[in-house]
C-alpha positions in Angstrom: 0.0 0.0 0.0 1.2 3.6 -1.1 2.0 6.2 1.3 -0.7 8.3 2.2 -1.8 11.8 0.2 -0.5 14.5 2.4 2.7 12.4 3.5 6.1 13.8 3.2 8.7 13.0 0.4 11.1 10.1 1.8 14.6 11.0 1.6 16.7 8.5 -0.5 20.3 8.5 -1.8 20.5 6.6 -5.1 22.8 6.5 -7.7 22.2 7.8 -11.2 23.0 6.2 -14.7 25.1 9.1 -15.1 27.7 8.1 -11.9 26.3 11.0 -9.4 24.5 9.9 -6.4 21.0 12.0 -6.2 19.1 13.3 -2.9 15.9 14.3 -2.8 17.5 18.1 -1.7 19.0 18.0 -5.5 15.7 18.8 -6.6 14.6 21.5 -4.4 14.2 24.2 -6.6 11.8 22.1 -8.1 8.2 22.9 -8.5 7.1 19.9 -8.3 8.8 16.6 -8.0 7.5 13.3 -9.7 9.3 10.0 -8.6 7.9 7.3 -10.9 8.7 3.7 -10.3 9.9 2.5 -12.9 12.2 -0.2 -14.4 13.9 -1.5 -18.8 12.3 -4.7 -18.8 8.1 -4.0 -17.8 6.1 -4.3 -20.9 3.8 -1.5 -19.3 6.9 1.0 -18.5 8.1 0.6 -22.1 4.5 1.7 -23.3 4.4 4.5 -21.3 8.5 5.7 -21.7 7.4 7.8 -24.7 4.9 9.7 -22.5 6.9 10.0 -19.4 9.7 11.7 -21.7 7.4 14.2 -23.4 5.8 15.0 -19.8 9.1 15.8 -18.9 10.1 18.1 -22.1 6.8 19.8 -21.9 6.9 20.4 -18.0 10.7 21.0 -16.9 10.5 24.7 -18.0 8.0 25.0 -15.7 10.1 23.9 -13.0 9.0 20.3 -12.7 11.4 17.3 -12.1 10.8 13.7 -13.4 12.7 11.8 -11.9 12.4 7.3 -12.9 13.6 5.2 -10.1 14.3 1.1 -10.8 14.0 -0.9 -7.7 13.8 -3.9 -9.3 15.8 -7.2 -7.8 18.5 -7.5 -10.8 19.5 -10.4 -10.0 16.3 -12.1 -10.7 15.3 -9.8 -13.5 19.1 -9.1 -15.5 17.4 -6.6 -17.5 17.4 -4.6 -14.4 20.6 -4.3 -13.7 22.1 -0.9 -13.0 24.8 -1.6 -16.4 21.6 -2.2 -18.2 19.9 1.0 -16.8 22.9 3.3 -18.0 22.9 1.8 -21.5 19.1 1.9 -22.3 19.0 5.8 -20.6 21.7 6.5 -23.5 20.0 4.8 -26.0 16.2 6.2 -25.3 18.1 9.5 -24.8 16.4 9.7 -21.4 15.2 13.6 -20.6 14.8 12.3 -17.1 17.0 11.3 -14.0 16.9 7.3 -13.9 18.1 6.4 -10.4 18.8 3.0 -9.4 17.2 2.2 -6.1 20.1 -0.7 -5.4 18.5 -1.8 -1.6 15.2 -1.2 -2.6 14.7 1.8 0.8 13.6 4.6 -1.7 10.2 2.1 -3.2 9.4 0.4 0.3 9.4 4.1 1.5 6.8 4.7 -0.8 5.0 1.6 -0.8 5.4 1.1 -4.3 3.6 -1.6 -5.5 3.7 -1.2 -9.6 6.0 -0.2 -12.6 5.2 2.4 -13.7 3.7 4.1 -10.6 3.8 7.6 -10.2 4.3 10.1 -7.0 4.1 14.1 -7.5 5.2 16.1 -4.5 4.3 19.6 -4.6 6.9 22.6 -3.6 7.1 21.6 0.0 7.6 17.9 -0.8 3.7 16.7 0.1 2.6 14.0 -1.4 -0.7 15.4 -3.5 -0.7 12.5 -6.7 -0.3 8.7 -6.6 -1.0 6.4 -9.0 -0.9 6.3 -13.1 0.0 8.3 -16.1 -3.1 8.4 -17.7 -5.8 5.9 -18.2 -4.6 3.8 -21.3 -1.5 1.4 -22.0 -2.3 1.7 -25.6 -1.4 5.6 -26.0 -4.3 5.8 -28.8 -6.9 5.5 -26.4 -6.5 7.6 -23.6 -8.7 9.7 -22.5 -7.8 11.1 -19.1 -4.3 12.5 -18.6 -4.0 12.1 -14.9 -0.5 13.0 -14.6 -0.5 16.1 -16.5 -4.1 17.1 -14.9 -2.6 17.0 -12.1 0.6 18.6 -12.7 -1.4 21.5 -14.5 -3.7 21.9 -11.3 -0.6 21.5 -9.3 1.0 24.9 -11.4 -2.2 26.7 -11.1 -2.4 26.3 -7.3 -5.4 23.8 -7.2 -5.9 20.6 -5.9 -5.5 17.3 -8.8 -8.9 16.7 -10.4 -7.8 13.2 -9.2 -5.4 12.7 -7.0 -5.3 8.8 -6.2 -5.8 6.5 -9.4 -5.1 2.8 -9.8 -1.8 2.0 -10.8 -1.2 -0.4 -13.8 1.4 -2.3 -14.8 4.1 -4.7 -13.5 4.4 -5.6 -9.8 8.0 -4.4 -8.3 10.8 -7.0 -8.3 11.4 -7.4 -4.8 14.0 -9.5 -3.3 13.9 -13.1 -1.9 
């Protein structure tokens, strides 16, 4: 179960695919912050990658951070490995901080329970949107933007249209 709406940012310390090791006070000028669980191998990450990338071009001017984080056990899931991390951010040309969430702290902090699964922390690092992108794996047919209503709303002051959706995708790779 996800951390509550309302609840604080957990502080992590995770190491980037570019060699740096990120805290959540990096991103403090930020807007907004979005930490979205994510991972290379789901088959529901890699259908909403594209999205997650244009969120991120059409939002960072506006001072919001996306920021991917893999928890994933790699040794049961190779593809998740932190070598494989760096070399598919360089090939997808990532626009986004992937951060590799070695001891798995950072997504049992936030009682992540799916990849992709998104958390958007306003200015003062509250917790005011859990759950998906939107409401369509197949990007033709989505009709609700949840992530960008509620980035937009977030901007403008107000409160997300909906701030708690249903996460879909893969379950996190946790370890034995």
């Amino acid at each position: 179960m996800s951390i509550a709406l309302g609840s604080p940012a957990p502080s992590f310390a995770l190491r980037s695919v570019d060699g740096s090791t990120r805290v959540l006070s990096d991103y403090a000028d930020a807007a907004i912050l979005v930490l979205v669980q994510s991972c290379n191998h789901c088959p529901y990450v890699l259908a909403w990658e594209g999205r997650l990338a244009a969120i991120t071009s059409d939002y960072s001017s506006r001072g919001v951070a996306v920021v991917a984080v893999n928890s994933n056990d790699p040794d049961r899931y190779p593809e998740d490995a932190y070598e494989r991390m760096c070399e598919r951010a360089v090939a997808e040309v990532f626009p986004f901080d992937y951060l590799h969430d070695e001891h798995q702290q950072l997504a049992k902090a936030l009682g992540a329970e799916r990849t992709p699964e998104v958390f958007v922390f306003d200015h003062d690092r509250t917790l005011r949107y859990h759950g998906a992108i939107d409401d369509s794996r197949d990007e033709d047919t989505v009709r609700t933007h949840f992530l960008r209503d509620a980035l937009d709303a977030l901007l403008a002051g107000t409160v997300p249209p909906a701030a708690d959706t249903p996460p879909v995708g893969c379950s996190v790779k946790w370890r034995e």
